[in-house]
N, C-alpha and C positions, 0 to 999 in steps of 0.2 A: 375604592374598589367596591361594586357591587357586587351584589349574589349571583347576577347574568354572567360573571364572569371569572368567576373565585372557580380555580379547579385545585381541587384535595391534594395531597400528595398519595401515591402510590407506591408501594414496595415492588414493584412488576420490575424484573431483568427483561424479560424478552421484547424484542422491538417490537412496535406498535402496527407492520402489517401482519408478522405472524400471529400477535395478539390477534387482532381482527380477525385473522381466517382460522385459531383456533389452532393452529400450528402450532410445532413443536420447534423452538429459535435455539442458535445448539451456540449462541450471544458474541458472534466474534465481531471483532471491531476492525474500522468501521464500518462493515456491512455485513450481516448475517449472511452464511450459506446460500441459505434458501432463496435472499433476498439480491444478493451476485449472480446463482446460476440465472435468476429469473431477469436480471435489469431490474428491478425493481427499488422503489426507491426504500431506505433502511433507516428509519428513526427509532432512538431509543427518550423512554421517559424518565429511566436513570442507566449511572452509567455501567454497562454489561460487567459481569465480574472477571473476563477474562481479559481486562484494560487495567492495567498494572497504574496505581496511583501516579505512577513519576513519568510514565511512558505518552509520549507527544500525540497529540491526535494524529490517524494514518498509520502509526506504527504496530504492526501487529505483533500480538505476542502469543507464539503458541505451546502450548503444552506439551510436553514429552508424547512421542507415540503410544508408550506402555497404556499412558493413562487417558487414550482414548478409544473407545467404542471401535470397533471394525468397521461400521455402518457410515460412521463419523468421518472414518479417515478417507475412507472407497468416498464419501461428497467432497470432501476436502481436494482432494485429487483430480475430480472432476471437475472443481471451483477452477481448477489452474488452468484449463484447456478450453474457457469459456470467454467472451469477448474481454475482461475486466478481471486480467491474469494480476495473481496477486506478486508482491515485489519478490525477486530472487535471491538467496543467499549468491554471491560474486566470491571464487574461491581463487586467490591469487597465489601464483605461482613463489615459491621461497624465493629469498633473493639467493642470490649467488654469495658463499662467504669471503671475502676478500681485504685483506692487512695490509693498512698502508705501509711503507717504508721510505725512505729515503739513505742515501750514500752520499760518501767524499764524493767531490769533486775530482780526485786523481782516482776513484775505482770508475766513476761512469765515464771516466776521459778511456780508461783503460778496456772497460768494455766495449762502446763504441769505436774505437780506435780497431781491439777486434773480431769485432764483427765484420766489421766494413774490410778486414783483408780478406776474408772466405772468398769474395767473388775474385780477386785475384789470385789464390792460390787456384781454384780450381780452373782460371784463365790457363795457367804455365801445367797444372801437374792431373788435370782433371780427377781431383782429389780436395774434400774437405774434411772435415769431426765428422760430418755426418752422409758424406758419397763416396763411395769407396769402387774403385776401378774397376774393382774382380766382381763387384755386382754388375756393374752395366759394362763390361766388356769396351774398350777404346781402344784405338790404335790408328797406323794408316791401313795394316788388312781389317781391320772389324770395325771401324768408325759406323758403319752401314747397320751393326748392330743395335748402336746409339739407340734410347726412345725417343722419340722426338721433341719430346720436353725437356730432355736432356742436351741434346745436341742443340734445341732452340737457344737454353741458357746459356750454354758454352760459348757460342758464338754473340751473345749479349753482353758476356763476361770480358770476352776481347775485347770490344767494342767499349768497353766502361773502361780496360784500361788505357784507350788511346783516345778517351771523346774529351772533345775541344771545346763544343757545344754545351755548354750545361743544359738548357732551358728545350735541346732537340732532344738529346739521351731522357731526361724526365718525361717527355711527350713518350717519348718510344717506349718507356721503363714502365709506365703506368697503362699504356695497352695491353704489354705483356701480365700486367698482374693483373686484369680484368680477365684477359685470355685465359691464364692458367686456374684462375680461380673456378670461372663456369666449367671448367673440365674437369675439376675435383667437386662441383658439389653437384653436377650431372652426370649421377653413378650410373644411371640406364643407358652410357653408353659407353664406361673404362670399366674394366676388372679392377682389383687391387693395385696391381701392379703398375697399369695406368697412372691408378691414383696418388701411389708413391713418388711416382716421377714428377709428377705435374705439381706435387706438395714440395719435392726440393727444389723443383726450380722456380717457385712460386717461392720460397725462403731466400733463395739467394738473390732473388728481386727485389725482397723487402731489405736484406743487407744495402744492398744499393742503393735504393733508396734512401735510407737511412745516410750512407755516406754521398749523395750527392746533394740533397734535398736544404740539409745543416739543420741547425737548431734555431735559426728564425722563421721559419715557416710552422704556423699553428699548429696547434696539438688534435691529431684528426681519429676520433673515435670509431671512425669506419674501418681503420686500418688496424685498430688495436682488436676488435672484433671479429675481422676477419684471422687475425693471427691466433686467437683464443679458439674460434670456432676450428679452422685448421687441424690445430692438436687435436684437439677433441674429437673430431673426424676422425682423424686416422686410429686415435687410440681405441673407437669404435669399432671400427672396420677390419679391424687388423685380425688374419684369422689367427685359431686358435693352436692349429696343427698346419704344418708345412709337407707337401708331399712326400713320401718317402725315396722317389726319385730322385730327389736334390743331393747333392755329394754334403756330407758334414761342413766343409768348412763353406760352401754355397751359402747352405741353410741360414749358418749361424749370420751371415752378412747379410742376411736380408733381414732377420730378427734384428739384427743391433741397428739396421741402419734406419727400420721402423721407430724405434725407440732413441734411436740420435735424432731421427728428425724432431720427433713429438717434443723432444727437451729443446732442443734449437729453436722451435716455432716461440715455443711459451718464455724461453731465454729473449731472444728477439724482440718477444714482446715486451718484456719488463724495461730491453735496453733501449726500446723509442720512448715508452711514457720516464725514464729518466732521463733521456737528453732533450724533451719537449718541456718538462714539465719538472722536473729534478726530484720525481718521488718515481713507486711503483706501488703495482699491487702485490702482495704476496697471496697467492692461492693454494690453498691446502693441498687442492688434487694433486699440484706439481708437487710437491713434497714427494706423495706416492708413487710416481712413477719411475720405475721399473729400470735398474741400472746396472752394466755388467764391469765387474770391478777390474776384468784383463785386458788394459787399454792396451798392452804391447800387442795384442791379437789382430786388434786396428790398425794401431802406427808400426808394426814390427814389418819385416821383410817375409812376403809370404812362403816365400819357398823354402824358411825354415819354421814355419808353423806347422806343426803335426796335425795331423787330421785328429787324432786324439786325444786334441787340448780341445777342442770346438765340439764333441760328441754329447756329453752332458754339463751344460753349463748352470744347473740349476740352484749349486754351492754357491754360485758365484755372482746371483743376481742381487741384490739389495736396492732398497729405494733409495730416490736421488735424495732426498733429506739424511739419510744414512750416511750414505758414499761423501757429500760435503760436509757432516760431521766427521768424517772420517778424516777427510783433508784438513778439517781445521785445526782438529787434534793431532796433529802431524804424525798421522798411522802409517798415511803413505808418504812413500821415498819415492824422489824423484818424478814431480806431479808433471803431466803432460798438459801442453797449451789448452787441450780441453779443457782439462781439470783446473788449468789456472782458472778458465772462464769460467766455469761451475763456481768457484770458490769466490768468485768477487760476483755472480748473479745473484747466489744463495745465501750468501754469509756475509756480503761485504767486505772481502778483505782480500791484499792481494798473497802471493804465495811466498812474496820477501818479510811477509809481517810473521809467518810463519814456524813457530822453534820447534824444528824438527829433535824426538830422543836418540839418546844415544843409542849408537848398535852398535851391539855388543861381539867384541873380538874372539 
């Protein structure tokens, strides 16, 4: 090495253009401020001190706000707006919390087994757990009242129990649940009420499905999403206050039946990924949701329910995690086929495994 060519070392941080023009290099890596806003090219003669020993050439590392200059921050900012944007913090959304599980074999036979009668009971009695008459008015004078999401399933319902066709009813079954779905997730053109209709008879489609489809046909993620998303809809949308025109026992059936659905949706769901797949997920929110402990008010004969059992139901609500602790502790006597199905969705178990205490004479 000659003398022509021996260069000293230098203690200098700031890079070698703002060196040159005598500028002030505020040393970020790898390209100074000054030397980003401008295109300019950015060399250093050692390395800036704002380059963390460990940290990969490219990566920047910047300093807490507090501890920089106002001056500093107002270039920094306008660094980002310039052709040679520097890289973005990317903030990703939480996952979803979700618990696996798995059941016998004799509770998901027992589950899907009832699921899959809802669409024929509501064939014979237009009545499910979670559609109830005296909401949607039926008969031969008021059929005309029918929603027509309603009256559409009805008549699909019949049709499920006399189809011969497997592979024509699945064609027809799966327009229908395309059809009812864009009608629930294009609110700019149904009210609530709309909504609710078009949500159960979108539920008793995936019933159907579910009982015509079987358990060789792949485990399809589109359908568990939609039935996730569903719930979560309605439980959104659902208002908070009901008009005060509604007669009490009105009110309360439209309230329960919101909330039958929302559990039937997320039930539903749990019962396809265990007859596809033989687990589920368990999801906290459904714990939460919102359950009224006086099933006879649903399955009773209405003409002997009082208008002043339905007026304040507020004692009476508990979450669905509650109510199937409840059952499984054999609190309640005499559980209704809902609550059978609550009790093998939630808990795993059926209502014969159940030791009910003694009541007291």
């Amino acid at each position: 090495m000659t003398a022509s060519n021996f260069q000293p070392q230098t203690l200098r941080r700031a890079c070698q253009t703002c060196a040159r023009g005598k500028r002030r290099c505020d040393q970020r890596w790898p390209r100074c401020t000054r030397c980003q806003t401008r295109g300019m090219n950015c060399e250093y003669a050692n390395v800036p001190l704002t380059r963390e020993p460990d940290t990969p050439a490219g990566k920047l590392v910047t300093a807490p706000a507090r501890n920089i200059p106002r001056s500093r921050r107002r270039m920094e900012m306008a660094s980002t707006r310039g052709p040679h944007r520097a890289p973005e913090l990317t903030i990703h959304h939480p996952l979803a919390l979700e618990i696996p599980k798995g059941y016998e074999s004799s509770i998901i036979s027992f589950l899907v087994t009832g699921v899959s009668s809802l669409p024929l009971t509501f064939a014979r009695d237009l009545k499910t757990h979670f559609i109830h008459p005296e909401l949607w008015p039926c008969g031969a004078s008021t059929s005309g009242t029918l929603p027509p999401p309603i009256r559409d399933i009805h008549t699909l319902c019949q049709f499920f129990t006399q189809a011969q066709d497997t592979s024509t009813f699945l064609s027809l079954l799966r327009q229908k649940i395309v059809y009812h779905y864009k009608r629930i997730t294009t609110t700019s053109t149904t009210n609530f009420t709309d909504t609710l209709a078009s949500a159960q008879a979108l539920v008793l489609a995936q019933c159907m499905l579910i009982a015509t489809e079987g358990s060789d046909v792949p485990y399809s993620e589109t359908t568990s999403t939609m039935l996730l998303s569903l719930g979560q809809k309605l439980y959104q949308q659902a208002p908070i206050q009901l008009p005060s025109t509604l007669p009490p026992r009105r009110a309360w059936l439209f309230a329960e039946s919101v909330r039958r659905t929302i559990i039937v949706a997320f039930m539903l769901r749990s019962v396809y990924s265990l007859q596809k797949r033989n687990y589920s997920v368990r999801t906290p929110f459904v714990d939460s949701l919102p359950f009224d402990i006086r099933t006879d008010l649903w399955d009773g004969d209405p003409h002997s329910v009082g208008m002043e059992q339905t007026e304040d139901s507020s004692d009476c609500i508990v979450s669905l995690h509650q109510y199937s602790g409840m059952l499984e502790a054999g609190i309640v006597h005499g559980i209704s086929p809902f609550g059978g199905l609550i009790l093998a969705a939630c808990r795993g178990k059926a209502v014969a495994e159940i030791a009910y205490p003694a009541i007291a004479g």
